[in-house]
PyMOL Python script that loads the backbone (N, CA, C, O; Angstrom):
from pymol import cmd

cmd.read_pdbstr("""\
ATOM      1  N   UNK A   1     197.971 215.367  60.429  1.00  0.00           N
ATOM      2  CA  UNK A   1     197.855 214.458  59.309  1.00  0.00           C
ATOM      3  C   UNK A   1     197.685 213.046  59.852  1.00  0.00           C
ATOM      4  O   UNK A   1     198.440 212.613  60.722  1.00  0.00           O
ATOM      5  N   UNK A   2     196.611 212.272  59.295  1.00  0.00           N
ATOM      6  CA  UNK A   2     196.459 210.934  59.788  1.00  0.00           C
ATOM      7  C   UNK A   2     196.482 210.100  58.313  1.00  0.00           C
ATOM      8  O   UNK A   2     195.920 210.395  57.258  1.00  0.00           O
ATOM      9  N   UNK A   3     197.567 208.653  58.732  1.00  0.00           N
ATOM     10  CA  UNK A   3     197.962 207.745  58.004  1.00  0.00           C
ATOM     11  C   UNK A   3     197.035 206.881  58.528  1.00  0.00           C
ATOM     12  O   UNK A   3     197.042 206.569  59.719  1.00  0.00           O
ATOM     13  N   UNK A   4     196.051 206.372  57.547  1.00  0.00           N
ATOM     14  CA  UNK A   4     195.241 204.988  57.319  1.00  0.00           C
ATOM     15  C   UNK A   4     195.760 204.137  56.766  1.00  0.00           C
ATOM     16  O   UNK A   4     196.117 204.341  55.606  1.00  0.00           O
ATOM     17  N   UNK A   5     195.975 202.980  57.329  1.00  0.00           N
ATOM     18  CA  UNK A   5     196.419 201.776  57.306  1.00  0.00           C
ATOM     19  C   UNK A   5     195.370 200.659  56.782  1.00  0.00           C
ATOM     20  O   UNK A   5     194.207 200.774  57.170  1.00  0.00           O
ATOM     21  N   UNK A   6     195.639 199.810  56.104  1.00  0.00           N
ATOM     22  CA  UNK A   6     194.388 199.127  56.087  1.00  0.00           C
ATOM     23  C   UNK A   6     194.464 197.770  57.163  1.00  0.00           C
ATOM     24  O   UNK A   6     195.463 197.053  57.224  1.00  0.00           O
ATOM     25  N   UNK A   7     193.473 197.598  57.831  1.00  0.00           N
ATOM     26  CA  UNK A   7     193.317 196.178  58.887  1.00  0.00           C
ATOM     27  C   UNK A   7     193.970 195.202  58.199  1.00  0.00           C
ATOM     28  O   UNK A   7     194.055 195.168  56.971  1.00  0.00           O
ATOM     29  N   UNK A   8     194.545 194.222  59.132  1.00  0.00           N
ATOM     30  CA  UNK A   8     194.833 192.794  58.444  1.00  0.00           C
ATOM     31  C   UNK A   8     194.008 192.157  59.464  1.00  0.00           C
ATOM     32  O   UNK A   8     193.990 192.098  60.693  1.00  0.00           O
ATOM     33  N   UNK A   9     193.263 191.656  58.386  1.00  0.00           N
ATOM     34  CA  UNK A   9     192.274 190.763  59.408  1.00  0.00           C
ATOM     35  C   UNK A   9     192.904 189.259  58.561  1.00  0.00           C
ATOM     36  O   UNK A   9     192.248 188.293  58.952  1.00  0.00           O
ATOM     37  N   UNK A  10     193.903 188.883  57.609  1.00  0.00           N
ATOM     38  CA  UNK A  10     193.686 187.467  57.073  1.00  0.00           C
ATOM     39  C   UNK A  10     195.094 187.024  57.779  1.00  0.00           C
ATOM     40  O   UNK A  10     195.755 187.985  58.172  1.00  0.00           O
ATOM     41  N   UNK A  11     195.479 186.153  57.933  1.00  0.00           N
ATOM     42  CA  UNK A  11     196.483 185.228  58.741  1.00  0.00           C
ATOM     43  C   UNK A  11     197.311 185.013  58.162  1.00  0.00           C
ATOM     44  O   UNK A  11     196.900 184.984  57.002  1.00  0.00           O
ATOM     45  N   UNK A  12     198.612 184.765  58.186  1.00  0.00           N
ATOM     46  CA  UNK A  12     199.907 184.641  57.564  1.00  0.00           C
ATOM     47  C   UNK A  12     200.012 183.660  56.904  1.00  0.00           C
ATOM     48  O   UNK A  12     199.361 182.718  57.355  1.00  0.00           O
ATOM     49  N   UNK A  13     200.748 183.389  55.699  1.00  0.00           N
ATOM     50  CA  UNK A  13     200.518 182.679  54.611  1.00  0.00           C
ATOM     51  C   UNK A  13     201.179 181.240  55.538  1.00  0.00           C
ATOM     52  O   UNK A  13     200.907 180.157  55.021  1.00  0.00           O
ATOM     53  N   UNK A  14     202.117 181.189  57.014  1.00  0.00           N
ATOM     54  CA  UNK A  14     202.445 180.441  57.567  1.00  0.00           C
ATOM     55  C   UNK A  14     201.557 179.457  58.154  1.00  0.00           C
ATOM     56  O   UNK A  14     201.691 178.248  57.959  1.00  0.00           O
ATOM     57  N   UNK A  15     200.474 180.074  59.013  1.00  0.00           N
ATOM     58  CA  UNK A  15     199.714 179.884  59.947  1.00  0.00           C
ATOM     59  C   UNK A  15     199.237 178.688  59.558  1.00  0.00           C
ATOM     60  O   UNK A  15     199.006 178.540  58.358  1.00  0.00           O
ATOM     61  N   UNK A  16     198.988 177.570  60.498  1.00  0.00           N
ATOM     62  CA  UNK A  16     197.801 176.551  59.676  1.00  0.00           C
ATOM     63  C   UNK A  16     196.585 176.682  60.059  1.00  0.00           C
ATOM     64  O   UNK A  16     196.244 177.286  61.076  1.00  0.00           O
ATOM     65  N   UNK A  17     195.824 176.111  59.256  1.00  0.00           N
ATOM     66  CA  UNK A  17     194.355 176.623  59.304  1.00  0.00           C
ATOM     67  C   UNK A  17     193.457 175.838  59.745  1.00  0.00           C
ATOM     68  O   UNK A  17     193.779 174.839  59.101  1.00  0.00           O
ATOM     69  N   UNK A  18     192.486 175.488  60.410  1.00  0.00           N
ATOM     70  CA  UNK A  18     191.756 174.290  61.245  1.00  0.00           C
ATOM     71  C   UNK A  18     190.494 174.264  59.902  1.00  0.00           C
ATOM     72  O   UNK A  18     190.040 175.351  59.546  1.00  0.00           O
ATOM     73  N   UNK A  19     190.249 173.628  59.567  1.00  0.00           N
ATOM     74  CA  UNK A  19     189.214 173.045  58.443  1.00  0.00           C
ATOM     75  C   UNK A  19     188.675 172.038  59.225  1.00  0.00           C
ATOM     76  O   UNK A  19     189.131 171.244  60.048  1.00  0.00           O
ATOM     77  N   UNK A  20     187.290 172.342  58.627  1.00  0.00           N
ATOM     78  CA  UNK A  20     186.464 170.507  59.525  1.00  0.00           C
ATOM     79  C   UNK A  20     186.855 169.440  59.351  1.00  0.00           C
ATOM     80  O   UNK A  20     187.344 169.207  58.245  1.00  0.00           O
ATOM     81  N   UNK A  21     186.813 168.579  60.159  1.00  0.00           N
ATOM     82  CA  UNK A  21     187.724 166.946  59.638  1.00  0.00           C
ATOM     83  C   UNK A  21     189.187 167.355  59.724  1.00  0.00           C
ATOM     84  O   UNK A  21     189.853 166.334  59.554  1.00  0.00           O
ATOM     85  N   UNK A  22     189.730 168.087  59.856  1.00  0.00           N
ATOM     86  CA  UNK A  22     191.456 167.860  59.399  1.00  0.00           C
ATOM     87  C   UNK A  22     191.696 167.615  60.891  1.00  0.00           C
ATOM     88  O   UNK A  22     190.972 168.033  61.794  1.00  0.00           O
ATOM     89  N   UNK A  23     192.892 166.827  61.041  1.00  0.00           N
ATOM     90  CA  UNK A  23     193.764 166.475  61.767  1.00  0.00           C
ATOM     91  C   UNK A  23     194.836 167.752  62.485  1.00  0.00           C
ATOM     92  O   UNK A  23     195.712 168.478  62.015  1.00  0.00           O
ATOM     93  N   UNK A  24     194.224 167.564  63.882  1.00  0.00           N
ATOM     94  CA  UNK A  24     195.290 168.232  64.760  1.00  0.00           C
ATOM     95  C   UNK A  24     196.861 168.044  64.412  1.00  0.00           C
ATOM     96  O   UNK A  24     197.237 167.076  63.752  1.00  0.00           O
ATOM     97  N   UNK A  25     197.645 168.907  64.836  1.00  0.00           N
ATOM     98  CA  UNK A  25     199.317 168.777  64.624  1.00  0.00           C
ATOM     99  C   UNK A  25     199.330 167.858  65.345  1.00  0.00           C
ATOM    100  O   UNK A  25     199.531 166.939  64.550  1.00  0.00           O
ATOM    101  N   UNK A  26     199.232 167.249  66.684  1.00  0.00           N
ATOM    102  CA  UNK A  26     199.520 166.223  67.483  1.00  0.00           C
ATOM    103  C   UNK A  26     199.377 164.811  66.669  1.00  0.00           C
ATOM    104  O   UNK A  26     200.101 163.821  66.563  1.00  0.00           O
ATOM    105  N   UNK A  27     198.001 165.216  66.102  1.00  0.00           N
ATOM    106  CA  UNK A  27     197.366 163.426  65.437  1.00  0.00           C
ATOM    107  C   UNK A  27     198.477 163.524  63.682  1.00  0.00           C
ATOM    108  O   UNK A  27     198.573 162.551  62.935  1.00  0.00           O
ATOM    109  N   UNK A  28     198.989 164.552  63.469  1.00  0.00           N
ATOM    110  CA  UNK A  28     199.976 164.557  62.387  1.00  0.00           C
ATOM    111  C   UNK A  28     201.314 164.019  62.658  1.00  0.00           C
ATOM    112  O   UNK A  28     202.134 163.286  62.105  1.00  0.00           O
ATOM    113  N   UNK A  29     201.174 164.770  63.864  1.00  0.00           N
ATOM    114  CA  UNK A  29     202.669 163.906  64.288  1.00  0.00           C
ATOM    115  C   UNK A  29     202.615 162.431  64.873  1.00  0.00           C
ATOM    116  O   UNK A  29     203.556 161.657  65.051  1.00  0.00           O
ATOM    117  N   UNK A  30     201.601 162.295  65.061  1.00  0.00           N
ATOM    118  CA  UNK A  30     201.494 160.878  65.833  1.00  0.00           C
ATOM    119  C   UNK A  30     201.810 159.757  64.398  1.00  0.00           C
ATOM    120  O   UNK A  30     202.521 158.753  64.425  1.00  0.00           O
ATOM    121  N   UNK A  31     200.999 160.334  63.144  1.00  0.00           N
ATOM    122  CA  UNK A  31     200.735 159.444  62.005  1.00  0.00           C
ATOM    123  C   UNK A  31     201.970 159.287  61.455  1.00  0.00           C
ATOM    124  O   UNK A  31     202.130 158.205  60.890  1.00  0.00           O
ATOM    125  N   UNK A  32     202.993 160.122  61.448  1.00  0.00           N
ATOM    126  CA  UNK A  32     204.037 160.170  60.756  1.00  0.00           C
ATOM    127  C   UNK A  32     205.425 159.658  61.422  1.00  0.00           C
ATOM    128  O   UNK A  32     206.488 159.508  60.819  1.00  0.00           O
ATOM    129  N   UNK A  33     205.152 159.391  62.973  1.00  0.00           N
ATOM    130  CA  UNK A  33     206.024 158.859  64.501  1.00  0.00           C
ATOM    131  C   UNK A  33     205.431 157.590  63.822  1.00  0.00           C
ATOM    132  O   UNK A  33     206.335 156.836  63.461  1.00  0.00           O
ATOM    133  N   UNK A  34     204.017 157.069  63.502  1.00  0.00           N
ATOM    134  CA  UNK A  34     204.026 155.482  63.072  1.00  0.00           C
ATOM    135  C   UNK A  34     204.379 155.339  61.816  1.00  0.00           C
ATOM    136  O   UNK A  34     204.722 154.173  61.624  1.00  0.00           O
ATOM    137  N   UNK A  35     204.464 156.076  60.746  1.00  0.00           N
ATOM    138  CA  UNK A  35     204.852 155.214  59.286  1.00  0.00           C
ATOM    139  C   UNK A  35     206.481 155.645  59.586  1.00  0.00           C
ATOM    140  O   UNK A  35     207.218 155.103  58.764  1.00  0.00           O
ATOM    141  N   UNK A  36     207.210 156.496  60.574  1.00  0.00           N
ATOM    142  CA  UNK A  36     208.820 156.681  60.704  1.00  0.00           C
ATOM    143  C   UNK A  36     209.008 155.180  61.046  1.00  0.00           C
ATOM    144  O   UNK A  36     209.791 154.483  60.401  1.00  0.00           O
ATOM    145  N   UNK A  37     208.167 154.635  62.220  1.00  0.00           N
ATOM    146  CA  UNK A  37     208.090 153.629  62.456  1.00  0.00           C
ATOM    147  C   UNK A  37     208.048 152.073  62.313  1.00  0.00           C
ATOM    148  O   UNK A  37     208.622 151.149  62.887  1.00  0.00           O
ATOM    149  N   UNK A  38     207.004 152.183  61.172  1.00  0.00           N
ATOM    150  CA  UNK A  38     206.867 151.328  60.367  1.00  0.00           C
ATOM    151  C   UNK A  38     208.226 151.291  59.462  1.00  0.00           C
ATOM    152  O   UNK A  38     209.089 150.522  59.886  1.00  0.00           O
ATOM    153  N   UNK A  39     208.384 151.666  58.849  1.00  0.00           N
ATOM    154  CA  UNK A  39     209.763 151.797  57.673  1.00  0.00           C
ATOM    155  C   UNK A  39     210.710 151.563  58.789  1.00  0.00           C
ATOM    156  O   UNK A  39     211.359 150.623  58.330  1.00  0.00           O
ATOM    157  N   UNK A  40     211.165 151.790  59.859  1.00  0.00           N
ATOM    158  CA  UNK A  40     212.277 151.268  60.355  1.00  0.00           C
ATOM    159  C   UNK A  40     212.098 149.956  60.707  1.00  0.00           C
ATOM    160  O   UNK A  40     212.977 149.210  60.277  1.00  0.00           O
ATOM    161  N   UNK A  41     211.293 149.479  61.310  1.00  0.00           N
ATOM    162  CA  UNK A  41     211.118 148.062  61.508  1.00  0.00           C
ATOM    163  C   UNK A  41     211.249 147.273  60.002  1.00  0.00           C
ATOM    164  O   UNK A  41     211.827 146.187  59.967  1.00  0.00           O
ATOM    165  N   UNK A  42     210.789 147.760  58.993  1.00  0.00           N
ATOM    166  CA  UNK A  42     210.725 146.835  57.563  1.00  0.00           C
ATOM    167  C   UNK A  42     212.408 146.812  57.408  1.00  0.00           C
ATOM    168  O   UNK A  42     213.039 145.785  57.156  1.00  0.00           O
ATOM    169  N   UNK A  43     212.994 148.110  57.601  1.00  0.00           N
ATOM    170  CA  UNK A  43     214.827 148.391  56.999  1.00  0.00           C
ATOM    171  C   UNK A  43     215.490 147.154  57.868  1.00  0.00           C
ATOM    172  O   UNK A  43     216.437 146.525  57.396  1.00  0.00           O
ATOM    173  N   UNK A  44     214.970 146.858  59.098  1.00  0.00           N
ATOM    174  CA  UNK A  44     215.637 146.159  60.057  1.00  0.00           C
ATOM    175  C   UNK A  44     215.315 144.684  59.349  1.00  0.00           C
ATOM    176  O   UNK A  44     216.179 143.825  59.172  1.00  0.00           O
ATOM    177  N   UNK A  45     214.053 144.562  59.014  1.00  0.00           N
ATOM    178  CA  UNK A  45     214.151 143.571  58.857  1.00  0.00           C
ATOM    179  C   UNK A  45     214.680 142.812  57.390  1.00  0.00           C
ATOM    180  O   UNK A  45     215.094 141.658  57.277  1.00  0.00           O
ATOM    181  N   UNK A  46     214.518 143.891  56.273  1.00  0.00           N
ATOM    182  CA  UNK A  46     215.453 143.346  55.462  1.00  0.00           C
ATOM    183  C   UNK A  46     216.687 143.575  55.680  1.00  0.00           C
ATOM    184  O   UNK A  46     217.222 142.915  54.790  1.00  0.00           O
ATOM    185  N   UNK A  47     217.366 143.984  56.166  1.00  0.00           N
ATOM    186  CA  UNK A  47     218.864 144.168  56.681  1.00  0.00           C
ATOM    187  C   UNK A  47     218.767 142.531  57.396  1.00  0.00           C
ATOM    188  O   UNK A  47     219.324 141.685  56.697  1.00  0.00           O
ATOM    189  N   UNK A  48     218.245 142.097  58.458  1.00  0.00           N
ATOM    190  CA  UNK A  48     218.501 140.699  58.813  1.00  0.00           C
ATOM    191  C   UNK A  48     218.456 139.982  57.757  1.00  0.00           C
ATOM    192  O   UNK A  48     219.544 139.602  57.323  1.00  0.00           O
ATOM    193  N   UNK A  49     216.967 139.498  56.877  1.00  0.00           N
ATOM    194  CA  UNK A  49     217.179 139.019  55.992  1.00  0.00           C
ATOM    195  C   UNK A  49     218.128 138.807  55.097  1.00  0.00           C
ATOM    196  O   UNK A  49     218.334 137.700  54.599  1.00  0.00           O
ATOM    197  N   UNK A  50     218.823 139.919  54.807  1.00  0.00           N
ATOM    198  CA  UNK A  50     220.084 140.019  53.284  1.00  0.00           C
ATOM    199  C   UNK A  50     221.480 139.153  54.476  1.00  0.00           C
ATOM    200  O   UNK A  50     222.153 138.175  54.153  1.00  0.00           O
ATOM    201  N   UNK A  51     221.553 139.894  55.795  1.00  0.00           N
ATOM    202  CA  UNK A  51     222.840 139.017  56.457  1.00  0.00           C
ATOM    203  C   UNK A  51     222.696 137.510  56.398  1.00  0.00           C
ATOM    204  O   UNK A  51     223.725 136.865  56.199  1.00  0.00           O
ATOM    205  N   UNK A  52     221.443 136.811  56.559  1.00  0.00           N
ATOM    206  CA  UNK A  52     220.886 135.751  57.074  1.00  0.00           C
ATOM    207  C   UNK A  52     221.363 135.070  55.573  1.00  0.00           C
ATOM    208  O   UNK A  52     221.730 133.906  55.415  1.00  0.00           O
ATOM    209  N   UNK A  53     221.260 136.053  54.592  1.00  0.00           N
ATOM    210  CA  UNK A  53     221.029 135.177  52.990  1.00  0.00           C
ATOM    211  C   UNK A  53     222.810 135.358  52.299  1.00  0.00           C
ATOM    212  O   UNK A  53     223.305 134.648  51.424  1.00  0.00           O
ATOM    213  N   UNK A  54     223.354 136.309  52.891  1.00  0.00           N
ATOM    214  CA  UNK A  54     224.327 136.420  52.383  1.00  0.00           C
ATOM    215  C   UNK A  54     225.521 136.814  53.876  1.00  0.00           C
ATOM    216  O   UNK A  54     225.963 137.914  54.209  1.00  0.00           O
ATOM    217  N   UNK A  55     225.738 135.586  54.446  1.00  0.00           N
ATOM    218  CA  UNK A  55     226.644 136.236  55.697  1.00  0.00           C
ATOM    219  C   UNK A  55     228.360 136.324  55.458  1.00  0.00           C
ATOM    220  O   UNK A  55     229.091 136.871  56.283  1.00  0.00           O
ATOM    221  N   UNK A  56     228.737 135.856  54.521  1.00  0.00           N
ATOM    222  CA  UNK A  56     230.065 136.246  54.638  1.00  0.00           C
ATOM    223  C   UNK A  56     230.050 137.796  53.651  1.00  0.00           C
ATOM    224  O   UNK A  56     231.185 138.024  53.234  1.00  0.00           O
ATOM    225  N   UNK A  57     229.280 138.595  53.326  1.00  0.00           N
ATOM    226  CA  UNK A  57     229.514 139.535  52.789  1.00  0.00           C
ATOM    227  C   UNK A  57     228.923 140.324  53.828  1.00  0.00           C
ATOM    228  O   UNK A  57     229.545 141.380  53.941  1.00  0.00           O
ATOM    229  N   UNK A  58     227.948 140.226  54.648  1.00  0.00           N
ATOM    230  CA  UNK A  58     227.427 141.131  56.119  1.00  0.00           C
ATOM    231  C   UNK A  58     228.672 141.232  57.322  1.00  0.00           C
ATOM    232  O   UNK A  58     228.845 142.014  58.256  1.00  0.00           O
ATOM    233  N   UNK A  59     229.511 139.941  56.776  1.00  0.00           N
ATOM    234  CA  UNK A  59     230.596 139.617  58.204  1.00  0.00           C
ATOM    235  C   UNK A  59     231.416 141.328  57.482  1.00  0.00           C
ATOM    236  O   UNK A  59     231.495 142.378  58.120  1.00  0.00           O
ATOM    237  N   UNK A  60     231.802 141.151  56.357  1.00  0.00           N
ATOM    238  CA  UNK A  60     232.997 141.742  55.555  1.00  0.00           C
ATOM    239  C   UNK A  60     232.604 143.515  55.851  1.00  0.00           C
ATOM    240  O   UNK A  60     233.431 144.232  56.413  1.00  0.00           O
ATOM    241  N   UNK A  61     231.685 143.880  55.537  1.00  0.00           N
ATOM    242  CA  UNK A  61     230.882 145.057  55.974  1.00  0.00           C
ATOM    243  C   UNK A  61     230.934 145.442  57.045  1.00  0.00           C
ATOM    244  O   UNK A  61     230.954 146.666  57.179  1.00  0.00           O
ATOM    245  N   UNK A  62     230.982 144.511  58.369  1.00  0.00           N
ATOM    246  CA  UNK A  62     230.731 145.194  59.511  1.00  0.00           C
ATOM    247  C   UNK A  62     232.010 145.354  59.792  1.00  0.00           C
ATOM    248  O   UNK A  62     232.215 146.312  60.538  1.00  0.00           O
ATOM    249  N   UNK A  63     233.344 144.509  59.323  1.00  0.00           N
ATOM    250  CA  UNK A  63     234.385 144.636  59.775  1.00  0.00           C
ATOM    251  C   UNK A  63     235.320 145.454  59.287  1.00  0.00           C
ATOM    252  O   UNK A  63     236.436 145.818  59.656  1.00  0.00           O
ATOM    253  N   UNK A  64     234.208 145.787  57.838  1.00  0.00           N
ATOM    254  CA  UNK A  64     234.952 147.698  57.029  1.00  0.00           C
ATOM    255  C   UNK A  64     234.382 148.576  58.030  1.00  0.00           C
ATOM    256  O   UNK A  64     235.055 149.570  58.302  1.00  0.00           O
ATOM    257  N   UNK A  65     233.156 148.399  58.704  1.00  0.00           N
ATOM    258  CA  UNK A  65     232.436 149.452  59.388  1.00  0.00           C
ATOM    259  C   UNK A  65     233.348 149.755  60.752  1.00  0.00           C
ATOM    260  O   UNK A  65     233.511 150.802  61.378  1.00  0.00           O
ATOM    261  N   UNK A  66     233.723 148.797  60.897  1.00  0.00           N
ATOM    262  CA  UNK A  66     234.391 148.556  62.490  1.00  0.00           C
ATOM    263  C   UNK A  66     235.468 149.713  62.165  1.00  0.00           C
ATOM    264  O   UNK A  66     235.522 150.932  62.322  1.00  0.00           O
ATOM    265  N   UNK A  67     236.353 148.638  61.596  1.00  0.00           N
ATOM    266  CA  UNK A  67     237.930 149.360  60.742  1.00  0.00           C
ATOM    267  C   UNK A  67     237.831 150.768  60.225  1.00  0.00           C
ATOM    268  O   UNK A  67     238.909 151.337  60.052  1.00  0.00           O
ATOM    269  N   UNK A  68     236.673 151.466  59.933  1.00  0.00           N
ATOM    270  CA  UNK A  68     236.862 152.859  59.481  1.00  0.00           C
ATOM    271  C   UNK A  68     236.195 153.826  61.053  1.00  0.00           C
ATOM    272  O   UNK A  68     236.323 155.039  61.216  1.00  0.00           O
ATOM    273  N   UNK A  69     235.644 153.050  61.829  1.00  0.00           N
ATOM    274  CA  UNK A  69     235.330 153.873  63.113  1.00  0.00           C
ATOM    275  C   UNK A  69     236.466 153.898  63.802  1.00  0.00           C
ATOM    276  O   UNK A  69     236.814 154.935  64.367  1.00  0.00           O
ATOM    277  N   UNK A  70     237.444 152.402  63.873  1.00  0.00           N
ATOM    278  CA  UNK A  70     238.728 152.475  64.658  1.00  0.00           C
ATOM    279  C   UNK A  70     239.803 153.402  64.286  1.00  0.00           C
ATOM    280  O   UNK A  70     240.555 153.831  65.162  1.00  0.00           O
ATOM    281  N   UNK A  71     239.929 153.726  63.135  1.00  0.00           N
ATOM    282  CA  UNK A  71     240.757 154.309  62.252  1.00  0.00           C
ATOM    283  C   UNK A  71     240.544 156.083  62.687  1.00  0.00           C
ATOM    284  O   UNK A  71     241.447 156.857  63.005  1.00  0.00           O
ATOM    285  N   UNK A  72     239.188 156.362  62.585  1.00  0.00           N
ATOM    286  CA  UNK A  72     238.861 157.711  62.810  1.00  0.00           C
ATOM    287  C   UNK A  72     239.030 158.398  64.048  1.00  0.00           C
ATOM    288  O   UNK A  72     239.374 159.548  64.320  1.00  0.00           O
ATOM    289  N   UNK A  73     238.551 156.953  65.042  1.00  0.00           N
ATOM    290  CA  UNK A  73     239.185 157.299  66.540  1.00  0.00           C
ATOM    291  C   UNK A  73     240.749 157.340  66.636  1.00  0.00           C
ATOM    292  O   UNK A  73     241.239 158.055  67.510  1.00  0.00           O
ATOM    293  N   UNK A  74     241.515 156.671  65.856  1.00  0.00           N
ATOM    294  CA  UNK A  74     243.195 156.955  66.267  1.00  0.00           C
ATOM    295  C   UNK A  74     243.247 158.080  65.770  1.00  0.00           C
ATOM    296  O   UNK A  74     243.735 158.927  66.517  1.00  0.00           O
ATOM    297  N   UNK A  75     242.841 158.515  64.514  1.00  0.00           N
ATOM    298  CA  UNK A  75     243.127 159.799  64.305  1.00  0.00           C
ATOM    299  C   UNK A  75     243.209 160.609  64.825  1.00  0.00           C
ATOM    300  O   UNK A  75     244.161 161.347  65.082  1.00  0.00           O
ATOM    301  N   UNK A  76     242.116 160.610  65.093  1.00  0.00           N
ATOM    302  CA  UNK A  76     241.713 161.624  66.254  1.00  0.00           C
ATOM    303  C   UNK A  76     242.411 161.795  67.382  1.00  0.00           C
ATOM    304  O   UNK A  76     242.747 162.903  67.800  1.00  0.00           O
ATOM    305  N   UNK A  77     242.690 160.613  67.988  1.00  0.00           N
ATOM    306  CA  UNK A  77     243.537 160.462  69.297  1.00  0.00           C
ATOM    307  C   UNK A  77     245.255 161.023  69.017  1.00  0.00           C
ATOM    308  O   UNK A  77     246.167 161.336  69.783  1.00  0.00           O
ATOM    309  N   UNK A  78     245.117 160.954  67.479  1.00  0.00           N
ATOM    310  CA  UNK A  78     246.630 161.422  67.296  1.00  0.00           C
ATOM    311  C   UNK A  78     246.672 162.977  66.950  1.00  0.00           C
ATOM    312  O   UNK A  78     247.783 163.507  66.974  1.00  0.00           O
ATOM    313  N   UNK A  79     245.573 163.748  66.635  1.00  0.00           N
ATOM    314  CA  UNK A  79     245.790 165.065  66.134  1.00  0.00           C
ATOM    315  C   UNK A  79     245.445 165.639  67.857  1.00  0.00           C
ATOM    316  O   UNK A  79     245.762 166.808  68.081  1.00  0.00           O
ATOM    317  N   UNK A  80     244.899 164.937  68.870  1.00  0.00           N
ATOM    318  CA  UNK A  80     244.828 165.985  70.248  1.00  0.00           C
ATOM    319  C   UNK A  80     246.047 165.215  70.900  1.00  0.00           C
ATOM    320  O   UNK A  80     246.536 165.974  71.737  1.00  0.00           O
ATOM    321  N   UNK A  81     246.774 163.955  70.858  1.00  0.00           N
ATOM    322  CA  UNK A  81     248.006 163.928  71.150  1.00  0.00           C
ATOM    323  C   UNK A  81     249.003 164.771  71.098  1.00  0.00           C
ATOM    324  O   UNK A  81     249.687 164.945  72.107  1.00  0.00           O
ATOM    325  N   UNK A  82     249.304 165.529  69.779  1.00  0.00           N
ATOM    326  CA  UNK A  82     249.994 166.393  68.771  1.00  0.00           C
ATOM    327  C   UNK A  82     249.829 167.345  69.714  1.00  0.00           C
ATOM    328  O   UNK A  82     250.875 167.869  70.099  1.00  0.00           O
ATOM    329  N   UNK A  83     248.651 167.786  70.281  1.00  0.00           N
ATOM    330  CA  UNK A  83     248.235 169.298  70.643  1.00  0.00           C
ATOM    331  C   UNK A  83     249.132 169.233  72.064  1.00  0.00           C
ATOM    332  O   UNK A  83     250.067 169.931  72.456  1.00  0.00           O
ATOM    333  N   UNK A  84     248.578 168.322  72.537  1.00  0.00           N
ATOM    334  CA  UNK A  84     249.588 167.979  74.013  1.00  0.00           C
ATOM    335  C   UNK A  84     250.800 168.317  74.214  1.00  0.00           C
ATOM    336  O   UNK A  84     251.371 168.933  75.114  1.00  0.00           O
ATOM    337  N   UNK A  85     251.192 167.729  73.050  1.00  0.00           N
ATOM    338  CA  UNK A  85     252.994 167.701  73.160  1.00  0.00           C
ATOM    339  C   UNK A  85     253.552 168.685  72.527  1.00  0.00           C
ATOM    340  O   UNK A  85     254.559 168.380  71.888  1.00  0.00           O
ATOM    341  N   UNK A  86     253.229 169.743  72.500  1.00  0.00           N
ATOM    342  CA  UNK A  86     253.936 171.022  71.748  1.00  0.00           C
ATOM    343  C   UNK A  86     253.758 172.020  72.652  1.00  0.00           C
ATOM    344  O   UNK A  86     254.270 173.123  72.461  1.00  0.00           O
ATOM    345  N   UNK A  87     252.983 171.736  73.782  1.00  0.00           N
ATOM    346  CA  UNK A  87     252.813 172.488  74.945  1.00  0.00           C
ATOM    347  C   UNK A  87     253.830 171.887  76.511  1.00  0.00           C
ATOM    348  O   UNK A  87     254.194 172.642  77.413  1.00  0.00           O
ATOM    349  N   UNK A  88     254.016 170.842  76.468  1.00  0.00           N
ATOM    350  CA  UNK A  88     254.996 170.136  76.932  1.00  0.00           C
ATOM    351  C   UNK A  88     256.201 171.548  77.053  1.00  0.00           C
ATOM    352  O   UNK A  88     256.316 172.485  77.843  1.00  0.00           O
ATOM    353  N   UNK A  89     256.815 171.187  76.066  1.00  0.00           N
ATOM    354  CA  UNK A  89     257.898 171.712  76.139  1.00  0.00           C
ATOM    355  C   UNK A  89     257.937 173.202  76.316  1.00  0.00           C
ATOM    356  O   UNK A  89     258.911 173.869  75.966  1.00  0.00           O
ATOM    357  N   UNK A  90     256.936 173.677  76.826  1.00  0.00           N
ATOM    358  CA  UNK A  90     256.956 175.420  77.134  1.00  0.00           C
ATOM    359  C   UNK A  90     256.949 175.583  78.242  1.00  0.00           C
ATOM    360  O   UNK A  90     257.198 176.713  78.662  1.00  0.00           O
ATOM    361  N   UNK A  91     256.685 174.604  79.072  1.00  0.00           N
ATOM    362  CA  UNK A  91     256.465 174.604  80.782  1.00  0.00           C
ATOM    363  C   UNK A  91     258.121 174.382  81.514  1.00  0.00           C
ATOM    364  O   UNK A  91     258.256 174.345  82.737  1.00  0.00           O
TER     365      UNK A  91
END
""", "prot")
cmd.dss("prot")
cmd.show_as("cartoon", "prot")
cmd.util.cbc("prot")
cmd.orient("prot")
């Protein structure tokens, strides 16, 4: 008994497809590495701008930003402290 299969000759609904004129993956990624690009340089620069226009509220921000990174590091430093010292006393 022979099972006929039918050919797949068409390409996975994944695959991309080369069309005339379209853009290589490389030149896709290149276009999209410059507008990632672009938009970060603009964020930077209104971020200076707004500190430049409003600095005692940029000072106040960085020093919540500071204060909640310092905070997360003691934590931290205190829950593997904890771990330390409960092993201490088994030796």
């Amino acid at each position: 008994m022979t099972i006929e299969t039918p050919a797949n000759d068409t390409p996975p609904a994944t695959a991309p497809t080369a069309e005339p004129g379209s853009k290589s993956l490389f030149e896709q990624a290149s276009d999209l590495l410059g507008q990632a690009q672009e938009a970060i340089g603009d964020a930077i620069e209104n971020t200076v701008d707004a500190a430049k226009e409003h600095p005692v509220a940029a000072a106040a921000i960085a020093a919540g930003a500071a204060a909640a990174v310092a905070g997360a590091a003691y934590g931290i430093s205190q829950l593997v402290g904890n771990d330390d010292e409960g092993d201490k006393g088994n030796g």
